[in-house]
C-alpha positions in Angstrom: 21.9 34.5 16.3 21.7 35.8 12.7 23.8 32.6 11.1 27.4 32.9 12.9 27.2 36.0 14.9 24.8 38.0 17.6 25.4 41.4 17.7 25.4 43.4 21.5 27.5 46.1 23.0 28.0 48.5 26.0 24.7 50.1 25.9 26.0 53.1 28.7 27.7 54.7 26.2 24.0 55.4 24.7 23.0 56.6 28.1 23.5 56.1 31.3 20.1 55.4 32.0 19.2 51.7 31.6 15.2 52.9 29.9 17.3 54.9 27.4 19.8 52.1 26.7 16.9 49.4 26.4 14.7 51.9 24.6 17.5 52.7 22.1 18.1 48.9 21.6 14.5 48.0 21.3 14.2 50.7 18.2 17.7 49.5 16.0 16.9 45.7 16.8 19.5 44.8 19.2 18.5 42.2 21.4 21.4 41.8 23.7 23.8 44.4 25.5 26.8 44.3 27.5 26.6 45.6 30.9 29.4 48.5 32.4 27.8 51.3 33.8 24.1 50.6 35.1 22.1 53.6 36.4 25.1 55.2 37.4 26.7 52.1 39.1 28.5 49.7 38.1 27.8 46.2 37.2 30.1 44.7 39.7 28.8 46.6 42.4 25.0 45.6 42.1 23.6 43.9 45.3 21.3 40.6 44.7 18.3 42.8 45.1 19.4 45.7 42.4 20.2 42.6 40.3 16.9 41.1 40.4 15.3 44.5 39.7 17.6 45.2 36.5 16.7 41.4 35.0 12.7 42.4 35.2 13.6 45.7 33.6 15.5 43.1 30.9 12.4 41.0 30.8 9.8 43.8 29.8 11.9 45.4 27.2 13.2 42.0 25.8 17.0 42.1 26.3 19.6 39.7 27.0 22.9 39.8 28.4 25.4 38.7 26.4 28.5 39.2 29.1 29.1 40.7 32.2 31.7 43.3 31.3 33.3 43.8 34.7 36.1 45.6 35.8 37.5 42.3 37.8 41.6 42.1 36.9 41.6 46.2 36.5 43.1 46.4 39.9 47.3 46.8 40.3 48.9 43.5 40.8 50.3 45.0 43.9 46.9 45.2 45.0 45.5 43.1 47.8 43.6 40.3 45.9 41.3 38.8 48.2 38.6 41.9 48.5 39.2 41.3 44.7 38.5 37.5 45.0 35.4 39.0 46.9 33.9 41.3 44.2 34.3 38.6 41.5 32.5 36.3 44.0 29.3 39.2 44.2 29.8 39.2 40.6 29.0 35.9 39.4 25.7 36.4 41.6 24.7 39.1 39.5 25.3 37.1 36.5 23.4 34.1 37.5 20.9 36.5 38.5 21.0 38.0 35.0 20.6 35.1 33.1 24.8 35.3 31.7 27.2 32.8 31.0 30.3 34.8 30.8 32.4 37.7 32.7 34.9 39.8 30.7 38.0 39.7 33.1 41.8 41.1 32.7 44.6 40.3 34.0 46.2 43.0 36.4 48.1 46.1 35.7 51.3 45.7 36.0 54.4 48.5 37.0 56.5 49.8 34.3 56.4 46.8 32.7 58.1 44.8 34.5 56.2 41.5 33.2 58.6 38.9 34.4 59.1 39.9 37.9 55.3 39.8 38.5 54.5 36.6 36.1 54.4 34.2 38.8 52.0 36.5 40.6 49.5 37.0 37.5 49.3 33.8 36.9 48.5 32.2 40.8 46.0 35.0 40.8 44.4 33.8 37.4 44.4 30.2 38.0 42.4 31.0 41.3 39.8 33.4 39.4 39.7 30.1 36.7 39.1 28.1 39.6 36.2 30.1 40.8 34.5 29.9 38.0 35.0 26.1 37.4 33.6 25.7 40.4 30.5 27.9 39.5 30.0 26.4 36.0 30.7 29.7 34.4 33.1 31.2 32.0 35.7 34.1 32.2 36.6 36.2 29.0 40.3 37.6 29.2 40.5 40.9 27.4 43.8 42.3 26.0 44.0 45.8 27.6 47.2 48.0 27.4 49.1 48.0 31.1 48.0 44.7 32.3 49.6 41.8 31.6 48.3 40.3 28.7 48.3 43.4 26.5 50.2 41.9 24.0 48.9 38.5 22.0 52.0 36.4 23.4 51.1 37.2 27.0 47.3 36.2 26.4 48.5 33.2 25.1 51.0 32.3 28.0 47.9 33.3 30.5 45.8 31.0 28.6 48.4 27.8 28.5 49.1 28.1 31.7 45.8 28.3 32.9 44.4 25.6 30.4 41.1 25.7 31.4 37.6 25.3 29.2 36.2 27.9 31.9 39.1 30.7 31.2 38.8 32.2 27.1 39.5 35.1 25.2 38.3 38.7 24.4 39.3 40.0 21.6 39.5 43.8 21.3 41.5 44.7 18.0 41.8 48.4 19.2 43.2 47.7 22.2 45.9 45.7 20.2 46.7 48.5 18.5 47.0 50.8 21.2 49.9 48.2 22.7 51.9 48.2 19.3 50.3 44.7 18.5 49.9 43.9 14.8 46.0 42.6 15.0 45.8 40.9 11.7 47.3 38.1 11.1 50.2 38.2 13.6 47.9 38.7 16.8 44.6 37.2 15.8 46.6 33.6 14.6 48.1 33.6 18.1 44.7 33.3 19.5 42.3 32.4 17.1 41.8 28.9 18.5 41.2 30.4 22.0 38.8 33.2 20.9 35.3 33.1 22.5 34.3 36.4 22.0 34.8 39.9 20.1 34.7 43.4 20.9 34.2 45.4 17.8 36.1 48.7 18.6 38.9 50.3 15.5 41.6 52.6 16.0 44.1 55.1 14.5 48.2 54.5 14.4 48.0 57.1 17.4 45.5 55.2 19.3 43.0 57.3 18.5 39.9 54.9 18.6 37.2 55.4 15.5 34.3 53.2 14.3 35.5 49.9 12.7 36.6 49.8 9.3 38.4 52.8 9.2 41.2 52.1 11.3 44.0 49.7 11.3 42.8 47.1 13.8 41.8 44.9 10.6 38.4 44.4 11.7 36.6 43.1 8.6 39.8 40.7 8.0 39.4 38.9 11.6 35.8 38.7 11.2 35.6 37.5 7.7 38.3 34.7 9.0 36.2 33.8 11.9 33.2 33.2 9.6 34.8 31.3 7.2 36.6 29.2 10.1 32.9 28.5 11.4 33.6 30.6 14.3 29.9 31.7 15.8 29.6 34.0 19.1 29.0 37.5 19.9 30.3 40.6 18.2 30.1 43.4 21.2 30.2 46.9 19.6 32.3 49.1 22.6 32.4 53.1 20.5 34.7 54.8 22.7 33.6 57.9 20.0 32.4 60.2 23.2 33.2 60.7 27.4 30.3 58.4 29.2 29.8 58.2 33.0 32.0 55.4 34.1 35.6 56.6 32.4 36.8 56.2 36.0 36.9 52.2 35.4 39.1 53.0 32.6 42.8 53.2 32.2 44.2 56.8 32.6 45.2 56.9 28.8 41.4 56.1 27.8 40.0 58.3 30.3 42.1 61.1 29.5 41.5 60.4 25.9 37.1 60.2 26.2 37.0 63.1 27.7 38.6 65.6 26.0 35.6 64.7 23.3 31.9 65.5 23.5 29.8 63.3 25.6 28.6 60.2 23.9 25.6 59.4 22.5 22.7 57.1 20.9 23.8 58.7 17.8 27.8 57.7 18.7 26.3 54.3 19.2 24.6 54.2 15.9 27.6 55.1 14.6 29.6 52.2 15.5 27.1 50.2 14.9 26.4 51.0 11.2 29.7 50.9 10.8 29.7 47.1 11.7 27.1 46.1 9.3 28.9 47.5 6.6 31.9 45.4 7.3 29.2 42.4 7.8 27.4 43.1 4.9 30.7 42.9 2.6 31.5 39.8 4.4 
């Protein structure tokens, strides 16, 4: 960890091919990555065996995993949740398998916004994810991700009180933020800055429009200058969003629709995103 953060990210939007993403890693420096999209697959769909075979790939080039970024919660809150139940079960095998101690998680999409009459349901459904992991001695990260419940910094904070668990903590994505209408900085980030694990270091435009970080108004550099000077220490996750990439299908429809009306991304998309980041880390 270089001081109070360890940079990773979500090495399939280099490539879908985990050589090219751990090549790519190996030659800017990045130990760690993120995994999504692995050889075409994704990560919560690995069996034990496929698993095994991606940690020795891990092993010979060096690289960690920071979090398991899983699509678990992405499902409609109308949706049957034991099969779901079931996949986060396979999923916390892979990541013992893997070496991880966290799974980024969400927290449901829910119809036309209609938070209240589905509340009760969100949050029997997150306490008995929370509980899983107790009982496995691992953590789940909560993103904020527009549609699902806890789009919006109050509703991550209501899932997180009510849930009150060491084992249940928080992602925080400032462009999704701003895709919901959420001020980032400070309104959001002071609702949840005491509950904030872990970062994913993705900017955007007024018109949701994502770009590297720095030039958007997600107030990147401001939340992570705060969180160094708080004495905050944990992983910054760079997630581009600058190209299309196999795996938009585990994306929301607005994303999706968004990546791939641009060119396909790229190690050089990557790099971009991550430059941009050590700029904002060098000022700090």
């Amino acid at each position: 960890m270089n001081n109070w953060y360890t940079i990773t990210g979500f090495a399939d939007e280099i490539d879908e091919s985990t050589d090219v993403q751990f090549t790519h890693l190996n030659e800017i420096g990045v130990g760690y990555f993120e995994p999504r999209g692995i050889d075409g697959k994704n990560i919560s769909d690995l069996t034990d065996d496929e698993a095994r075979a991606l940690k020795e790939k891990m092993d010979r080039f060096g690289i960690r995993v920071s979090s398991v970024g899983s699509p678990i919660g992405k499902i409609k809150i109308t949706d049957e949740f034991e099969p779901h139940m079931e996949k986060l079960a396979q999923t916390i095998r892979t990541m013992k398998i893997l070496e991880a101690k966290y799974i980024r998680i969400f927290s449901f999409y829910i119809p036309d916004g209609q938070y209240d009459e589905y509340r009760e349901e969100v949050m029997r459904r997150m306490k008995a994810m929370t509980a899983l992991a107790e009982k496995e001695g691992i953590v789940l990260l909560h993103e904020n991700e527009k549609g699902i419940y806890g789009d919006i910094a109050v509703r991550c904070r209501e899932i997180l009180d009510f849930v009150a668990s060491p084992n249940l903590k928080a992602v925080f994505d400032p462009a999704n933020f701003v895709q919901c209408g959420q001020v980032t900085y400070p309104d959001g980030y002071m609702l949840l800055k005491d509950r904030i694990e872990y970062m994913h270091i993705k900017d955007c435009l007024a018109d949701g429009d994502v770009v590297p970080s720095g030039y958007g108004i997600g107030h990147v550099e401001e939340i992570l200058s705060d969180l160094k000077n708080s004495g905050w220490t944990g992983y910054l996750s760079i997630e581009p969003h600058l190209g299309s990439f196999t795996g938009l299908s585990g994306l929301s429809e607005e994303d999706s629709s968004r990546l791939e009306s641009k060119e396909r991304s790229s190690a050089e998309k990557f790099d971009l995103a991550f430059n941009a980041l050590n700029d904002i880390l060098a000022r700090i």
